[in-house]
PDBQT receptor file of N, H, CA, C and O in Angstrom, charges set to zero:
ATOM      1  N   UNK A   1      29.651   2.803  -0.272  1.00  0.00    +0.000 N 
ATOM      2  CA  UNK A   1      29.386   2.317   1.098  1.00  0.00    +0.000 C 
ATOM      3  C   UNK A   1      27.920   2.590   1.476  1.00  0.00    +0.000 C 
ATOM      4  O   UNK A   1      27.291   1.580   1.792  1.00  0.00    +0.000 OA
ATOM      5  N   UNK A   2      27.310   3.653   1.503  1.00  0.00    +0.000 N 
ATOM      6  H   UNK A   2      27.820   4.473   1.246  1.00  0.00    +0.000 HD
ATOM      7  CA  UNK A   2      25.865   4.103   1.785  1.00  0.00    +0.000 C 
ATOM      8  C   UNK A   2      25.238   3.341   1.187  1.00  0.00    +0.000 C 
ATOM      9  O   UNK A   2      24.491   2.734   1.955  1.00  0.00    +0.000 OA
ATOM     10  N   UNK A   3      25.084   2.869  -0.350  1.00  0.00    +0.000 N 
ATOM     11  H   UNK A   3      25.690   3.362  -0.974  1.00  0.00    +0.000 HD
ATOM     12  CA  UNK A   3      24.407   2.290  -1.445  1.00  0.00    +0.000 C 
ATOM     13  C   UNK A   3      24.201   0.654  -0.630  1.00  0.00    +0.000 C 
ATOM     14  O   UNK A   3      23.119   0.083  -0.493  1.00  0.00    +0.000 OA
ATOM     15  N   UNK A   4      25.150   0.292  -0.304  1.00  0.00    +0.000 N 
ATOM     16  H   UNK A   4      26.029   0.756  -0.416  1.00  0.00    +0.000 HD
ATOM     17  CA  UNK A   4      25.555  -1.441   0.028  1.00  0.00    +0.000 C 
ATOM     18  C   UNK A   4      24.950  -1.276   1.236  1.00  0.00    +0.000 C 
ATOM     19  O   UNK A   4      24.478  -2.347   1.619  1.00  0.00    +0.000 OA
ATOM     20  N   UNK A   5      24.714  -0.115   2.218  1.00  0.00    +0.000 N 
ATOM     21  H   UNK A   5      25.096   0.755   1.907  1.00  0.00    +0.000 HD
ATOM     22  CA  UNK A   5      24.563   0.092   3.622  1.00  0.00    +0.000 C 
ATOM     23  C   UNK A   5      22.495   0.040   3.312  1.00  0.00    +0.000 C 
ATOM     24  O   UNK A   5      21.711  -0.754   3.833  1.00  0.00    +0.000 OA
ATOM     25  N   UNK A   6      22.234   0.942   2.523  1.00  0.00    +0.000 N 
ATOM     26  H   UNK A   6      22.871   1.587   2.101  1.00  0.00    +0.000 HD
ATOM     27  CA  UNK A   6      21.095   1.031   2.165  1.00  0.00    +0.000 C 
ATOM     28  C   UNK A   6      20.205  -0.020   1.048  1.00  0.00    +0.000 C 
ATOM     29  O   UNK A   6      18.987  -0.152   0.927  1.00  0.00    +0.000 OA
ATOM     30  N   UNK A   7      21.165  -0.589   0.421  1.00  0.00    +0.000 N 
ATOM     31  H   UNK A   7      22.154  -0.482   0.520  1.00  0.00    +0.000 HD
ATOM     32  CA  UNK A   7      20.181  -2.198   0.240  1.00  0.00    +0.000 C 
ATOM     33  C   UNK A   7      20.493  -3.262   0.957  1.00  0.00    +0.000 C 
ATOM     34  O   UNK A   7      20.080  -4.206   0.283  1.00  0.00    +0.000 OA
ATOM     35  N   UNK A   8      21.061  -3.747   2.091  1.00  0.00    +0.000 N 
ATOM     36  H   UNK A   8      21.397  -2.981   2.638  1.00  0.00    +0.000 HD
ATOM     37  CA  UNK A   8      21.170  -4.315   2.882  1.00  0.00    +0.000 C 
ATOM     38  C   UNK A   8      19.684  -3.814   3.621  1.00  0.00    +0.000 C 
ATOM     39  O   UNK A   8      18.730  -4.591   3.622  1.00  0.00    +0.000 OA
ATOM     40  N   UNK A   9      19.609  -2.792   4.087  1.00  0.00    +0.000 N 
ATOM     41  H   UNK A   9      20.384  -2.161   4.086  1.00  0.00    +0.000 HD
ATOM     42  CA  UNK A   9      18.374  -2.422   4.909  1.00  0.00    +0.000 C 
ATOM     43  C   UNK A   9      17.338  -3.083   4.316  1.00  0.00    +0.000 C 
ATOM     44  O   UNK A   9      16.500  -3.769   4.901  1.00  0.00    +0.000 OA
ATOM     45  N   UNK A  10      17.435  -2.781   2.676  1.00  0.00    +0.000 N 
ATOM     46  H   UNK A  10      18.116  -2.223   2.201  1.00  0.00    +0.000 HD
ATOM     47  CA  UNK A  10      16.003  -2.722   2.209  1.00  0.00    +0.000 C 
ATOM     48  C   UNK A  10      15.648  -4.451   2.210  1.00  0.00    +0.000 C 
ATOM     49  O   UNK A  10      14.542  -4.950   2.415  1.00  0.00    +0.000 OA
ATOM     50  N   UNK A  11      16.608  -4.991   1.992  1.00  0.00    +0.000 N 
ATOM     51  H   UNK A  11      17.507  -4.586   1.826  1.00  0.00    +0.000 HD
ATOM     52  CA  UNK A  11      16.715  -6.465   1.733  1.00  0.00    +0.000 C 
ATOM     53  C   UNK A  11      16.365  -7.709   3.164  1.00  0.00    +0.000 C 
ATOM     54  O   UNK A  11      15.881  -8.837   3.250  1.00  0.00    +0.000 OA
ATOM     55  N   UNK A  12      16.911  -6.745   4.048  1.00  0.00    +0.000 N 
ATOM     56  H   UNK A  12      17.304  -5.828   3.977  1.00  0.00    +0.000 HD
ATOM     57  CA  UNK A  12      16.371  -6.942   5.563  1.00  0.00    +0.000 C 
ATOM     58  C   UNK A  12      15.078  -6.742   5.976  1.00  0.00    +0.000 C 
ATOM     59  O   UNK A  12      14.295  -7.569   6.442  1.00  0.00    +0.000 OA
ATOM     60  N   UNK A  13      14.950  -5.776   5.802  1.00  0.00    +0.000 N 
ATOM     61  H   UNK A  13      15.587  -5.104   5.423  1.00  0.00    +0.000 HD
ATOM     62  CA  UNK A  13      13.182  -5.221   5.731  1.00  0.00    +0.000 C 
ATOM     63  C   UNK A  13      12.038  -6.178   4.464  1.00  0.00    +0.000 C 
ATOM     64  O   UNK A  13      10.876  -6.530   4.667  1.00  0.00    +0.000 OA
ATOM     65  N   UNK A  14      12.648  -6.335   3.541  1.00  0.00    +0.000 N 
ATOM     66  H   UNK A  14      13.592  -6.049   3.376  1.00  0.00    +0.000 HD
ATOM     67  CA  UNK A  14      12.149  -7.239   2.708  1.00  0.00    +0.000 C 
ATOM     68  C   UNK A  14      12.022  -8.919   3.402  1.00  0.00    +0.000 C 
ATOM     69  O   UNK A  14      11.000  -9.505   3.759  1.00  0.00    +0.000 OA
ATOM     70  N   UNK A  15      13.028  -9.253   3.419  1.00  0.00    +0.000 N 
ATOM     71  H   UNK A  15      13.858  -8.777   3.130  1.00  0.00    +0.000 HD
ATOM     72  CA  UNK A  15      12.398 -10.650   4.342  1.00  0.00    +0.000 C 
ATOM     73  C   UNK A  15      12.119 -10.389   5.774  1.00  0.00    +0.000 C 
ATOM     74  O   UNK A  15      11.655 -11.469   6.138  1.00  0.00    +0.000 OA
ATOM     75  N   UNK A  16      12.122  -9.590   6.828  1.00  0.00    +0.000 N 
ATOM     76  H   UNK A  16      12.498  -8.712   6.533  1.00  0.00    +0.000 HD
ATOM     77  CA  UNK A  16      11.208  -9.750   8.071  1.00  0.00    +0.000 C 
ATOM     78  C   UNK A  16       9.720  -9.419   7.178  1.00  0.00    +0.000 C 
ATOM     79  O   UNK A  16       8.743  -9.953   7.703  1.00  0.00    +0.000 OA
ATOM     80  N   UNK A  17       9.475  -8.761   6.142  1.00  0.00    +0.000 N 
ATOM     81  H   UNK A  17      10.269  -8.327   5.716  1.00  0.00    +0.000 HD
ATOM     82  CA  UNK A  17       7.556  -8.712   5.777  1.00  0.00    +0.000 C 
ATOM     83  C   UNK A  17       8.062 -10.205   5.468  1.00  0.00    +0.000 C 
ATOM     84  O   UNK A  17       7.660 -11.007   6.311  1.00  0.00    +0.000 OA
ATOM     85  N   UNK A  18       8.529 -10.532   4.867  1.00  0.00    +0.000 N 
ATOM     86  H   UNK A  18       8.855  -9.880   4.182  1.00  0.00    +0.000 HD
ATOM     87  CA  UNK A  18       7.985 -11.690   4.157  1.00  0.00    +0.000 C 
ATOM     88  C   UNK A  18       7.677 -12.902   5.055  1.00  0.00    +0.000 C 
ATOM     89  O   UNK A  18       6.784 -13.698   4.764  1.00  0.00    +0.000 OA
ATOM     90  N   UNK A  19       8.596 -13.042   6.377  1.00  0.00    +0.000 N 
ATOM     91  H   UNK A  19       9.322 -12.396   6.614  1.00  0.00    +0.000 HD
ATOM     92  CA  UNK A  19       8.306 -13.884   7.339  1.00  0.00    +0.000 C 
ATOM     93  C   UNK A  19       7.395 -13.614   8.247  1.00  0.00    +0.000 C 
ATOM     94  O   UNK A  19       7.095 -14.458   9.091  1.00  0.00    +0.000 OA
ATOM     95  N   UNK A  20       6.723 -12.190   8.201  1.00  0.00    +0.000 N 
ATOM     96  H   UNK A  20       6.967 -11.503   7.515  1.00  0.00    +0.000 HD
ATOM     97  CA  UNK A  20       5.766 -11.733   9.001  1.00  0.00    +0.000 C 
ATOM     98  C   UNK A  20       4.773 -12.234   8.368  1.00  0.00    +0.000 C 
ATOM     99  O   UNK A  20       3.997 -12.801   9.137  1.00  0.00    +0.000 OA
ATOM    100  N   UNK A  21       4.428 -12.271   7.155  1.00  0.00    +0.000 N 
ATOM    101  H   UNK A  21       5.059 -11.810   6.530  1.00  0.00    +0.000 HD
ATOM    102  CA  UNK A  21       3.325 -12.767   6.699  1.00  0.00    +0.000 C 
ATOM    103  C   UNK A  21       2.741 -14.061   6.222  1.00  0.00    +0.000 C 
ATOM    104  O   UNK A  21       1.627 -14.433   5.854  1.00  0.00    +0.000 OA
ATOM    105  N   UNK A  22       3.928 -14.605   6.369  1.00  0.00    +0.000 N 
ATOM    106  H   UNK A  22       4.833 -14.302   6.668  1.00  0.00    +0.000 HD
ATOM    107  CA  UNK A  22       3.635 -16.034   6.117  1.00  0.00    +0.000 C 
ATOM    108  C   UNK A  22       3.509 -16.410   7.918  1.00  0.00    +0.000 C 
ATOM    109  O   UNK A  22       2.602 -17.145   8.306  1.00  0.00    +0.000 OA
ATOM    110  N   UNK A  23       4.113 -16.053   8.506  1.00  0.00    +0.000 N 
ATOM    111  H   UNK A  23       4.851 -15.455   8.191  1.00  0.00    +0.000 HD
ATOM    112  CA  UNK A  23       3.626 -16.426  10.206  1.00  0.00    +0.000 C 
ATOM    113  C   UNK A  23       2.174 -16.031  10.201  1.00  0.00    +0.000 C 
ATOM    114  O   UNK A  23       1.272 -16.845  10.399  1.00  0.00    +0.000 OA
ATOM    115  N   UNK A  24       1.968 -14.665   9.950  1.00  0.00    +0.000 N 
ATOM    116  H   UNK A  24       2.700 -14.003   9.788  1.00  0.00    +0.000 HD
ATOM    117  CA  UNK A  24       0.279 -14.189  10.189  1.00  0.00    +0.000 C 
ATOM    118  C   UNK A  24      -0.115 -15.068   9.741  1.00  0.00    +0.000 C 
ATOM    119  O   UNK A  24      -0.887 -15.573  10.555  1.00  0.00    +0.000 OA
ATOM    120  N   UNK A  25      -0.043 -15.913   8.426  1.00  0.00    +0.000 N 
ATOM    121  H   UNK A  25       0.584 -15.502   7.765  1.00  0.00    +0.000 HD
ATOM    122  CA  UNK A  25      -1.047 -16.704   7.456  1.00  0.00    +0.000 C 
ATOM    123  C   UNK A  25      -1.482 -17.695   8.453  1.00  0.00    +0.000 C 
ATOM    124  O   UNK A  25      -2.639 -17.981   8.762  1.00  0.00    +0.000 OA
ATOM    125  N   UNK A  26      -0.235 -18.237   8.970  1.00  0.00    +0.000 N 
ATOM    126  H   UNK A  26       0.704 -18.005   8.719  1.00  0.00    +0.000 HD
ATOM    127  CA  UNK A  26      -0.091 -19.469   9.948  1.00  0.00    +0.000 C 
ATOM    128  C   UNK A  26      -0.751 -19.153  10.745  1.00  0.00    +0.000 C 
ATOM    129  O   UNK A  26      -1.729 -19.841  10.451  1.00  0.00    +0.000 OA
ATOM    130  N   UNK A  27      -1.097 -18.503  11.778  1.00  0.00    +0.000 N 
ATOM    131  H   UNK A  27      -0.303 -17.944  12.016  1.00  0.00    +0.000 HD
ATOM    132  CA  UNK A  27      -1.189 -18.056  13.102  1.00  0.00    +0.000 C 
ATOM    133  C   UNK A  27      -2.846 -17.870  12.540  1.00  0.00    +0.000 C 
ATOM    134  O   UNK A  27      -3.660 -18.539  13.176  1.00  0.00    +0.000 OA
ATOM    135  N   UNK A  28      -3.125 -17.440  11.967  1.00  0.00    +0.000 N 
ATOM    136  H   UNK A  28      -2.463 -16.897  11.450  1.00  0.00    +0.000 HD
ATOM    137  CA  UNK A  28      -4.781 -16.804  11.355  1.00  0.00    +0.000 C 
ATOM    138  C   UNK A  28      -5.433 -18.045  11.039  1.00  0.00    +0.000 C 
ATOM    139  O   UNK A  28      -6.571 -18.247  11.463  1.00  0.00    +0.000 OA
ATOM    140  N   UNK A  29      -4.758 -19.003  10.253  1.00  0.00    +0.000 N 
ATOM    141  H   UNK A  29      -3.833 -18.839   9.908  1.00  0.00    +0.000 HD
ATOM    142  CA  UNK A  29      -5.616 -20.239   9.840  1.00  0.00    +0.000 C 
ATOM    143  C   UNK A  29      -5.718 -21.245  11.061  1.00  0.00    +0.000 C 
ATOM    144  O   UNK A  29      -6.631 -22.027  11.328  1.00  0.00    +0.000 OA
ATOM    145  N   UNK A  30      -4.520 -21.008  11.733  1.00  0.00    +0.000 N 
ATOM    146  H   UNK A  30      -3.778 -20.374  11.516  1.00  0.00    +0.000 HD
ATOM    147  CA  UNK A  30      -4.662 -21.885  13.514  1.00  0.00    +0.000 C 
ATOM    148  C   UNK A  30      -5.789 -21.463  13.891  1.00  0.00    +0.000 C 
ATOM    149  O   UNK A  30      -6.767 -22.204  13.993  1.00  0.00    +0.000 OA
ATOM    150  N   UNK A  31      -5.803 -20.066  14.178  1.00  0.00    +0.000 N 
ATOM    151  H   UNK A  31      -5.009 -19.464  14.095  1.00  0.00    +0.000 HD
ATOM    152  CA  UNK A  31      -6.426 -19.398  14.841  1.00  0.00    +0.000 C 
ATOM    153  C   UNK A  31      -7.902 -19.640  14.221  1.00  0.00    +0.000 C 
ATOM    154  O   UNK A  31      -8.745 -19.906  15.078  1.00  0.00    +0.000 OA
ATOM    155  N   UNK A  32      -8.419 -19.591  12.728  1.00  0.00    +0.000 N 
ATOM    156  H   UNK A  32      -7.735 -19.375  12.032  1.00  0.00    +0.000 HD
ATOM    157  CA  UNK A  32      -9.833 -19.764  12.312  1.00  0.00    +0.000 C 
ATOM    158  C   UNK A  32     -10.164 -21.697  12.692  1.00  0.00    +0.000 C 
ATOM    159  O   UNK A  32     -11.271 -22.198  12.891  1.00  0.00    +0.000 OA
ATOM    160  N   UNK A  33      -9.027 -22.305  12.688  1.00  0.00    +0.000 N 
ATOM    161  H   UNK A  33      -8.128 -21.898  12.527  1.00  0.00    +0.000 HD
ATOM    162  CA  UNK A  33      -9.515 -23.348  12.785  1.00  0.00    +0.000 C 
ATOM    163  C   UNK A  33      -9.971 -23.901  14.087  1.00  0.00    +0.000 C 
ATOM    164  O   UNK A  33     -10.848 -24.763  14.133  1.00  0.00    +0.000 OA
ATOM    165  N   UNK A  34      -9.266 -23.318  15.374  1.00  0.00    +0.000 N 
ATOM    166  H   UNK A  34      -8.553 -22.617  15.336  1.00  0.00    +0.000 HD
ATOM    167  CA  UNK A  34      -9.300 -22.987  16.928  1.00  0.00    +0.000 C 
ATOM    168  C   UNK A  34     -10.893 -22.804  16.992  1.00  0.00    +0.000 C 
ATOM    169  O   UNK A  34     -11.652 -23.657  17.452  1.00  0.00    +0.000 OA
ATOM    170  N   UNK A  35     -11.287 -21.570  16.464  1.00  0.00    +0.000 N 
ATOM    171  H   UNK A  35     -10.670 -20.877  16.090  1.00  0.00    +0.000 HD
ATOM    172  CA  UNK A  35     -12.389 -21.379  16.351  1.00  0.00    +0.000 C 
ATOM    173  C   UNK A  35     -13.502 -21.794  16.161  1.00  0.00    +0.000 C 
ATOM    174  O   UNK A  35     -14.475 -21.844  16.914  1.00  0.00    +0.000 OA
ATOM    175  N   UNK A  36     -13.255 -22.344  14.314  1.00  0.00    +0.000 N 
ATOM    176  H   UNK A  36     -12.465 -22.303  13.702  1.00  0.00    +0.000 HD
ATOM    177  CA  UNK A  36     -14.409 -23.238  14.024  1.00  0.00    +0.000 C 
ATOM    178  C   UNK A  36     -14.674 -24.110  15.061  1.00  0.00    +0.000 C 
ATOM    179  O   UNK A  36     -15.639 -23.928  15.803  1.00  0.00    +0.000 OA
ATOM    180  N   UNK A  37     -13.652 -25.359  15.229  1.00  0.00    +0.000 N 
ATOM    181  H   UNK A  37     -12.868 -25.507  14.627  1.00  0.00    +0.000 HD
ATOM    182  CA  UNK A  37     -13.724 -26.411  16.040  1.00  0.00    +0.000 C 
ATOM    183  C   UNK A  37     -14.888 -26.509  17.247  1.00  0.00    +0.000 C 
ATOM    184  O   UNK A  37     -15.601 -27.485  17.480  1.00  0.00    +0.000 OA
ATOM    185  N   UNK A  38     -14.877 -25.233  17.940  1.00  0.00    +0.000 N 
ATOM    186  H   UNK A  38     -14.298 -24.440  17.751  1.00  0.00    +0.000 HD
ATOM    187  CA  UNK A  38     -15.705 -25.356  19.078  1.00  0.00    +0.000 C 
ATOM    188  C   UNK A  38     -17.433 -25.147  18.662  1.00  0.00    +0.000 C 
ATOM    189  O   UNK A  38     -18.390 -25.794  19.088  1.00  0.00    +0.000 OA
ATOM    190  N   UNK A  39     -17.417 -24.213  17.860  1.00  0.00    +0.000 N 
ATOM    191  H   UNK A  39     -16.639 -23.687  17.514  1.00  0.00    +0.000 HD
ATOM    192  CA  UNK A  39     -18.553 -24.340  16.920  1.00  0.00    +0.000 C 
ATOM    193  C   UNK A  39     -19.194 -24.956  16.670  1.00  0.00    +0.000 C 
ATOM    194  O   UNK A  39     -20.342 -25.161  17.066  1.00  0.00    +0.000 OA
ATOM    195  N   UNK A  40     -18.255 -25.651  15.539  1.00  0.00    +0.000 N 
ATOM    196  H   UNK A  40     -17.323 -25.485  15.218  1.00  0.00    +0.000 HD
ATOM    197  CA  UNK A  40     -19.285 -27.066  15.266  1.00  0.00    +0.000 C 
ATOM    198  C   UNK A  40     -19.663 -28.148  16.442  1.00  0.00    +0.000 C 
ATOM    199  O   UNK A  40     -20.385 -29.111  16.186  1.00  0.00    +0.000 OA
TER     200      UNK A  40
């Protein structure tokens, strides 16, 4: 029970990074392109 209780966690914790960082990617390249734009 602990074992199944404790890779469930890890497996949970494993995809919120993984969707955290593919959002950051998103959100960062919006965000550099937001940027450039006014720039040029």
């Amino acid at each position: 029970m602990v074992a199944t209780y404790i890779i469930s966690i890890i497996i949970l914790i494993l995809i919120t990074w993984l969707v955290l960082g593919v959002t950051k990617k998103a959100y960062s390249r919006r965000w550099e392109d937001d940027e450039e734009t006014p720039r040029k």
